[in-house]
C-alpha positions in Angstrom: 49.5 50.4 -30.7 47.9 48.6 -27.4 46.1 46.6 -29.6 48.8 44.6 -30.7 50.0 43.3 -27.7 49.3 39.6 -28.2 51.5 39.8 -30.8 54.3 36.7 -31.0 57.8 37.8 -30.2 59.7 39.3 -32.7 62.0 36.8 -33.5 58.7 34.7 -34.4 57.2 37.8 -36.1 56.2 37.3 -40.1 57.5 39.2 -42.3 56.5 37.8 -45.5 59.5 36.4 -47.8 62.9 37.5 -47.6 63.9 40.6 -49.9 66.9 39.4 -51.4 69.2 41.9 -53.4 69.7 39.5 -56.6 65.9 38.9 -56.4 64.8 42.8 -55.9 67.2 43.7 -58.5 65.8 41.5 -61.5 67.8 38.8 -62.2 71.1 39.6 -64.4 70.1 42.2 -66.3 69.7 44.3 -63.0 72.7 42.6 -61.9 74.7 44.7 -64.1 72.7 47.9 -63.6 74.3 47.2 -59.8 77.9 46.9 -61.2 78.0 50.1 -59.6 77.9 48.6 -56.3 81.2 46.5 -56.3 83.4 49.0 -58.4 82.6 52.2 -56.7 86.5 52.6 -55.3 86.2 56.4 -56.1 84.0 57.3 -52.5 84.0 61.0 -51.1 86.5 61.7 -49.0 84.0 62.3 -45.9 82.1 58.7 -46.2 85.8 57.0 -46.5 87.3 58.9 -43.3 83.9 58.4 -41.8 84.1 54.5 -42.0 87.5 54.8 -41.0 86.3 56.8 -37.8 83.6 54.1 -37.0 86.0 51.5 -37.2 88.2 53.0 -34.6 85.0 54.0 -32.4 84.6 50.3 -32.7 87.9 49.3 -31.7 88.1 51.5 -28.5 84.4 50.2 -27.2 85.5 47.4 -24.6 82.9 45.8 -22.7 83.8 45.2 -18.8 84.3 41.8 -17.8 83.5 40.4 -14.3 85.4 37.7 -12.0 82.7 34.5 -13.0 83.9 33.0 -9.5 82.4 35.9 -7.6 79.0 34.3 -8.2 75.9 35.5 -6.0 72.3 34.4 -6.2 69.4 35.6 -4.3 68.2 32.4 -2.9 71.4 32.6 -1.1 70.0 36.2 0.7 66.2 34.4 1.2 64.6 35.1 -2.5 61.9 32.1 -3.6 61.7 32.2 -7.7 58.1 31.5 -7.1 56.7 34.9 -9.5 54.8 35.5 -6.0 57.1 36.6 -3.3 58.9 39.9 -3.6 62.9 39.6 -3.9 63.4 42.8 -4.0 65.7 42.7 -1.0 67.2 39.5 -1.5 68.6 41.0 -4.7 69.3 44.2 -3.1 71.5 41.9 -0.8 73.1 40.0 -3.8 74.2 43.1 -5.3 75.7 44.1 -2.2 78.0 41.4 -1.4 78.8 41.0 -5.5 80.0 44.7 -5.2 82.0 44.0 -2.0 84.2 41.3 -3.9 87.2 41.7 -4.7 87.0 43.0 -8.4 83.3 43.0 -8.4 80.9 40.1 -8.9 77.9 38.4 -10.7 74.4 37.9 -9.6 73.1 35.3 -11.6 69.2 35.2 -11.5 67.9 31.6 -12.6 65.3 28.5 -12.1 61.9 30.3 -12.1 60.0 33.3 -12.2 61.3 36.1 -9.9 58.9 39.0 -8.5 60.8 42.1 -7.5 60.5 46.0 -7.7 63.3 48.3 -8.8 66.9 46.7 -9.0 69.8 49.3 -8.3 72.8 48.2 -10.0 76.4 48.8 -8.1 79.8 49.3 -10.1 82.0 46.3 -11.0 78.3 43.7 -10.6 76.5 41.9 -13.9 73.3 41.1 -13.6 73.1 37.7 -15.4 69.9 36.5 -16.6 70.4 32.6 -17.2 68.2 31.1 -20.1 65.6 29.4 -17.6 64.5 32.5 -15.7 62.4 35.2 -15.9 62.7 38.4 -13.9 59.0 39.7 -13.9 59.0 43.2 -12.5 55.9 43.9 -10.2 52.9 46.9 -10.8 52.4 48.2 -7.6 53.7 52.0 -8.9 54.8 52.4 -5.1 57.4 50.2 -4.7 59.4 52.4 -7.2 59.6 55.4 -4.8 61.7 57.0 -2.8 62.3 59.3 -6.6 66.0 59.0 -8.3 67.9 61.4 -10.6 65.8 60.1 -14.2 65.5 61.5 -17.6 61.8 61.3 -19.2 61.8 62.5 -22.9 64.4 64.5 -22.4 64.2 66.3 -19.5 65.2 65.8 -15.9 63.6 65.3 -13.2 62.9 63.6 -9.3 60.6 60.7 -10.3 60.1 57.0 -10.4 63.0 54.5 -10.5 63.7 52.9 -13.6 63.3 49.2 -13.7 67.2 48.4 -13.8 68.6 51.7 -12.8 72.7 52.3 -12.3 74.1 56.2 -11.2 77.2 57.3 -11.4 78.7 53.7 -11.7 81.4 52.1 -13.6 81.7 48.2 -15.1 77.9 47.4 -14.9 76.4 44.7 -16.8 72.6 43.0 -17.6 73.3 39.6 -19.4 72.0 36.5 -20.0 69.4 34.6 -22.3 66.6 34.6 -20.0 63.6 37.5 -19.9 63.2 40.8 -18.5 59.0 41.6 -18.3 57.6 44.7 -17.4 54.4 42.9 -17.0 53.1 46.8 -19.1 49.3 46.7 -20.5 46.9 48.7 -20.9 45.7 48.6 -17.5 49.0 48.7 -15.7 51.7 52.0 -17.2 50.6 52.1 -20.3 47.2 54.1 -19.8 49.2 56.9 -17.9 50.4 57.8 -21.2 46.7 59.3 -22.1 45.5 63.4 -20.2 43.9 63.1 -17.7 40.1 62.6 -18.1 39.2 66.2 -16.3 41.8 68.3 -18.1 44.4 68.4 -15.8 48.0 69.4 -16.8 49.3 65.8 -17.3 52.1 64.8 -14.9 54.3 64.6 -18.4 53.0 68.3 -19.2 54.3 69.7 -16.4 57.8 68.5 -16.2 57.8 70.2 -19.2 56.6 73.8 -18.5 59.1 73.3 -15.4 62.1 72.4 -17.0 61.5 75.7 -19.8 61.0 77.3 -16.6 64.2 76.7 -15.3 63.0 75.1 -12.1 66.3 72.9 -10.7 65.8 69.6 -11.0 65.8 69.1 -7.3 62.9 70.7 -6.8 61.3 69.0 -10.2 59.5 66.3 -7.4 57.1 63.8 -9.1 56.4 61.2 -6.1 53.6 58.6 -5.7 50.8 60.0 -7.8 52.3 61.2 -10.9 52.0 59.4 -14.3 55.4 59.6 -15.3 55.9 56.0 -16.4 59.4 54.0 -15.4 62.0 53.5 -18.0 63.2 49.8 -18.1 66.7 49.6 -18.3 68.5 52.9 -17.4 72.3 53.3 -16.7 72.9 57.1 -15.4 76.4 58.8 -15.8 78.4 55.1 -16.4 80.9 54.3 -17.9 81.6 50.7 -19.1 78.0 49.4 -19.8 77.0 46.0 -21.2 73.8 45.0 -21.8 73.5 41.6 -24.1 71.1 38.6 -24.6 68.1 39.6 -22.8 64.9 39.2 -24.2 62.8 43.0 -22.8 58.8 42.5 -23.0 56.2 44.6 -22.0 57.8 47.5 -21.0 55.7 50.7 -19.5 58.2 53.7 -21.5 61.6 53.4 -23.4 63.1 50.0 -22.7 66.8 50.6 -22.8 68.3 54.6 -21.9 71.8 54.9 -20.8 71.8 58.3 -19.7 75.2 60.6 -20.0 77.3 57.2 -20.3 80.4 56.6 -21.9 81.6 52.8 -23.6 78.1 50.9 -23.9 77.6 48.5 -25.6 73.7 46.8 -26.2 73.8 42.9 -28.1 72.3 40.6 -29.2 69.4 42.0 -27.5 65.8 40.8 -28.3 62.6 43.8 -27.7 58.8 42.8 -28.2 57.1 45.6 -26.8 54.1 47.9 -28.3 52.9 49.9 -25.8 52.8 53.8 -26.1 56.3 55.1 -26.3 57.8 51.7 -26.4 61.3 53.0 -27.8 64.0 50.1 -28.2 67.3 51.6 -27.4 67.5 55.5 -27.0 71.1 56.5 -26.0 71.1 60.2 -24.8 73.4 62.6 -24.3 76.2 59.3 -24.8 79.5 59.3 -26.2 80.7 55.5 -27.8 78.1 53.4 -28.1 78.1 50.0 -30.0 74.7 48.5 -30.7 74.8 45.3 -32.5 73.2 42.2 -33.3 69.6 42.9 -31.9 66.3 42.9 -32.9 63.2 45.3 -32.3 59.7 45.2 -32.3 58.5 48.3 -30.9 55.8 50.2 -30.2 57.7 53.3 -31.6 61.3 53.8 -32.6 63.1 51.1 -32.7 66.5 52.6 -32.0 66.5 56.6 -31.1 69.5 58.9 -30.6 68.3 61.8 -28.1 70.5 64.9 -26.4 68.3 66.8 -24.3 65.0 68.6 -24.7 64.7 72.5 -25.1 66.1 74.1 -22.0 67.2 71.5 -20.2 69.3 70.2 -23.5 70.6 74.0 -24.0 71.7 73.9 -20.0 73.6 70.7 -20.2 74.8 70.4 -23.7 76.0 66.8 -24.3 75.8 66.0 -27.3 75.5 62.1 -28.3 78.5 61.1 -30.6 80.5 57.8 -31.8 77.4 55.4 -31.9 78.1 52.4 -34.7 74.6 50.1 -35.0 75.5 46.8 -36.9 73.6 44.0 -37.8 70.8 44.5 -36.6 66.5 43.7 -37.5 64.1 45.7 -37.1 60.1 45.0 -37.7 57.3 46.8 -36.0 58.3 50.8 -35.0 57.6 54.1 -36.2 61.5 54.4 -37.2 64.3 52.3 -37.7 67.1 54.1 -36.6 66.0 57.6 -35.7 67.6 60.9 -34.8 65.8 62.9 -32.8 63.2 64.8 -31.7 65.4 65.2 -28.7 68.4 66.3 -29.6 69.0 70.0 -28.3 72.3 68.8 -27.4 73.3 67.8 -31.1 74.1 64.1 -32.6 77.0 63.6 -34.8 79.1 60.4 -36.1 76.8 57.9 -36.1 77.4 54.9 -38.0 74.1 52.2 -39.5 75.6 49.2 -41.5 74.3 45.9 -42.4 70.4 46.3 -40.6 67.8 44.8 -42.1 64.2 46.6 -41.5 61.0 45.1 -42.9 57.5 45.7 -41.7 54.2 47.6 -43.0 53.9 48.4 -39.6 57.2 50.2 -39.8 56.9 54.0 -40.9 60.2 54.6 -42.2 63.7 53.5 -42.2 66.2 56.5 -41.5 64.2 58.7 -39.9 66.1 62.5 -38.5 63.3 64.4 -35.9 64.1 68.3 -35.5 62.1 71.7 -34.9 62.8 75.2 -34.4 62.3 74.2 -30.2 64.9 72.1 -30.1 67.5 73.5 -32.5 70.2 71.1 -32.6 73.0 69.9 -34.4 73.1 66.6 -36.7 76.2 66.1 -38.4 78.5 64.0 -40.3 75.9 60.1 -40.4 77.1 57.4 -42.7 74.3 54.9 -43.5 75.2 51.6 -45.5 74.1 48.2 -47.0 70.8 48.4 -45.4 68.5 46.3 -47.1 65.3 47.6 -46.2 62.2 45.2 -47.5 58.8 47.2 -46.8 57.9 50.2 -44.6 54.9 52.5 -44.9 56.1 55.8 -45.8 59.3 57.4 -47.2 62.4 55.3 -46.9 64.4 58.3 -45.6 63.0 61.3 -43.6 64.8 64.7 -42.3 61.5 66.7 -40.5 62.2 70.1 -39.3 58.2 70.0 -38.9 58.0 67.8 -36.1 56.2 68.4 -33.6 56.3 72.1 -32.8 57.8 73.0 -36.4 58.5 76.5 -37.0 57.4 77.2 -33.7 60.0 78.3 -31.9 63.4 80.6 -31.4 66.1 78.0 -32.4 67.4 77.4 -35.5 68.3 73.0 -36.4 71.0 72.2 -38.5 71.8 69.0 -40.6 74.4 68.9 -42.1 76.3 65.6 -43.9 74.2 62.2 -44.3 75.6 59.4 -46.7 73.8 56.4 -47.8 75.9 53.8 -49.7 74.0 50.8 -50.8 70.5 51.0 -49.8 67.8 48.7 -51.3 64.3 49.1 -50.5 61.9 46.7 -51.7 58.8 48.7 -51.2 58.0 52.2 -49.9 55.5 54.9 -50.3 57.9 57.6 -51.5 62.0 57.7 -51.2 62.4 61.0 -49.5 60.9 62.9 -47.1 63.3 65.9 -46.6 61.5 69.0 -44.8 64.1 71.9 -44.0 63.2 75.6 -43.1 64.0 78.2 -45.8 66.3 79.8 -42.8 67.7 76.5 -42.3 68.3 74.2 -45.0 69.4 70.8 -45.0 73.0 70.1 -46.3 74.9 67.6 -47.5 73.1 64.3 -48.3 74.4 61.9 -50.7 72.3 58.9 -52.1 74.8 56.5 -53.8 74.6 52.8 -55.4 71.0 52.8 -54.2 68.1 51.3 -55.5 64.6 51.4 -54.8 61.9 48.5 -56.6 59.2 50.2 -55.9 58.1 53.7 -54.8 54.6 54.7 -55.2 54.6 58.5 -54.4 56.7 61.5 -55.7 59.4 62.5 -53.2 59.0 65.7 -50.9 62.0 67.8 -50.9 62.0 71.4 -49.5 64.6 73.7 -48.2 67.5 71.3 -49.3 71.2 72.2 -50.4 73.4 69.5 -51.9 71.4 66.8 -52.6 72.6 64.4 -54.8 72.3 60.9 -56.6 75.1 58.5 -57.7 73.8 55.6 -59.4 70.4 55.2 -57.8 67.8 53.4 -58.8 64.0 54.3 -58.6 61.3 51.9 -60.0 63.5 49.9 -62.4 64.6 52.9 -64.1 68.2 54.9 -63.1 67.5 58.6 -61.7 69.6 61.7 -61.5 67.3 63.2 -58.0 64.6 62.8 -56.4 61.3 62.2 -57.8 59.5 66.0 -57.9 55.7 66.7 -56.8 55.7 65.2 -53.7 53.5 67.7 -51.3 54.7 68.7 -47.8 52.5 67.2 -45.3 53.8 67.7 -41.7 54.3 64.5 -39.4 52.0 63.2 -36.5 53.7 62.4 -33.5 54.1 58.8 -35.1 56.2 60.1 -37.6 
């Protein structure tokens, strides 16, 4: 992944020529064999209320809005856009008086490069971003100390501030066109992702054994000296969260994490990261979340839904639920929209429409994590008129073998995934589907589908309820999935 970090943006990325449906399908002939796609009235009843649910979760999802004549700037409390001088306090400052004003306030950041350390958000204050400026966010790991209430794969913990952090705040907003860098490499964050060299427990290793110890979270202390890495942009028990226009770059860990929030909503967003863990937008343990218009080039999942990890998921159980992604790209990752692997807590209602993922670079396009550690619930997912051009492996992939598979006391459940409308131009197999033969995957429903070309025989085991409706494998209609494929569990990059 670290190797690819001269890599244009990804709104410059090439993709090769556009997959177009008329094109993928062959012209008339395939035309017709699509009829299917316009005249299928006669839905389930689950995908039509479904649908009928998102559009109300979309509905209710109201971004806040912010008096623009409470406007704040740091050069007003001393800060030089220089990329030199710290204005860590100056925007401390702006914040302040922004949150003071009556109905809250903006601090717009603009006309150069601006050096600070962590920025605290305050209810009722935007950050705005203007198109000119870049807010470059400085290495020295010390300036991120004293340790906040944070979340790193899952669990909780004392640790390092998030770039853009918010806690227990309402009406918060990051906007703008301008550019949030992390100023990440392999010299700076990212190469506290490897063990350490002697064979230490890792810093990440033992937040782990702590938190399946049970050890409170006040006493879970990772100060100056630990290797946890900061996540970029992390909202912590909000509500009313916006987060649109920004352009994320080299970021040391996930780039965007609202935490136990409720009414986000993340557009027109633009990620280019590929560090080590470089997830685009991971909402955990959320409840309405609309995620449109944005684009990701990531060093791992582009978008992934998380709940908790293990214990600490089981001790706080919030689930994520009502998430509607819309119209959005994604190219480099090891998922395009992924469930999982922490999701103790349980996913349900979620809601993919009108995404476009292309990329060899890009393992697979709906992607559900799970094992029998985490043992959550993920139900009731509507996918449709994704058109997905390339990606390296299966197309669609439900893995009770990630990560520590079998291994474990707790038993995942999936239940209820329908995909209306998918084309895929090129894949290695359609379906990955790995249930346990004490825990079967339910309920998935493939319908006016087709796929151009699939070189590998699908894997299917421990399934119930799987079926086709009009899908198309290879040129040729199919009643299932192709048989023969061999179960192969995934690496840690899916």
């Amino acid at each position: 992944m670290l190797d690819r970090r001269s890599r244009p943006p990804a709104a410059m990325a090439a993709t090769g020529p556009r997959l177009t449906r008329r094109a993928a399908l062959g012209g008339a002939a395939a035309m017709a064999a699509w009829h299917g796609v316009g005249a299928a009235a006669a839905v389930d009843g689950d995908a039509a209320q479904g649908w009928s649910d998102a559009a109300a979760i979309r509905a209710r999802i109201r971004p806040p809005v912010f008096p623009r004549a409470n406007r704040f700037t740091p050069q007003q409390f001393g800060g030089v856009p220089d990329g030199r001088t710290l204005a860590t306090e100056a925007l401390r400052r702006a914040i302040e008086a922004a949150a003071r004003a009556p109905g809250g306030g903006r601090v717009v950041i603009e006309g150069g490069v601006w050096l600070t350390g962590p920025i605290h958000l305050r209810s009722n204050v935007e950050l705005h971003v203007a198109r000119d400026a870049v807010l470059r966010f400085a290495r020295d790991p010390a300036l991120y100390f004293p340790p906040v209430l944070t979340r790193m794969e899952g669990n909780e913990l004392m640790g390092i501030s998030p770039f853009i952090y918010a806690l227990d705040c309402e009406n918060v907003a990051i906007t703008g066109h301008g550019v949030l860098d992390g100023q990440a490499d392999p010299d700076h964050w990212w190469h506290w992702a490897h063990a350490p060299a002697d064979g230490s427990e890792s810093s990440g290793r033992m937040l782990k054994r702590m938190a399946e110890q049970g050890v409170p979270v006040a006493r879970r202390l990772f100060g100056p000296g630990s290797t946890i890495r900061p996540q970029f942009i992390q909202p912590y028990r909000c509500r009313n969260v916006l987060i649109e226009g920004v352009t994320i770059v080299r970021s040391p860990m996930w780039e965007i994490h609202p935490v136990e929030c409720e009414n986000v909503t993340v557009r027109g967003v633009t990620i280019s990261s590929h560090g080590p863990n470089n997830d685009g937008c991971d909402p955990e343990s959320c409840r309405d979340v609309l995620i449109e218009d944005c684009t990701f080039d990531t060093g791992d999942d582009c978008i992934a839904i998380k709940s908790g990890r293990n214990a600490d998921g089981r001790r706080l159980r919030r689930p994520t639920e009502n998430v509607v992604i819309s119209g959005c790209t994604m190219i480099d990752g090891h998922g395009g929209v992924t469930l999982g692997s922490e999701i103790t807590g349980g996913v349900r209602n979620v809601f993919v429409e009108n995404c476009r993922m292309d990329s060899p670079r890009l393992n697979t396009a709906i992607r559900f994590k799970n094992n029998a550690a985490r043992g959550g619930t993920l139900e009731n997912i509507h996918v449709r008129d994704v058109t997905v051009g390339q990606v390296a492996r299966a197309a669609v992939t439900i893995d009770y073998n990630y990560g520590e598979g079998a291994n474990g006391r707790f038993t995942p459940v999936f239940r209820g995934l329908t995909i209306d409308r998918m084309l895929v131009g090129r894949c290695e197999r359609v379906l990955d589907l790995q249930g346990f033969a004490n825990a079967p995957i339910r309920d998935v429903l493939l319908r006016d589908c087709a796929i151009v070309r699939a070189a590998e025989p699908d894997i299917v085991a421990h399934v119930e309820n799987l079926r086709y409706d009009r899908v198309r494998r290879n040129g040729q209609a199919v009643p299932g999935p192709t048989p023969g494929g061999v179960v192969v569990p995934a690496d840690r990059s899916g």
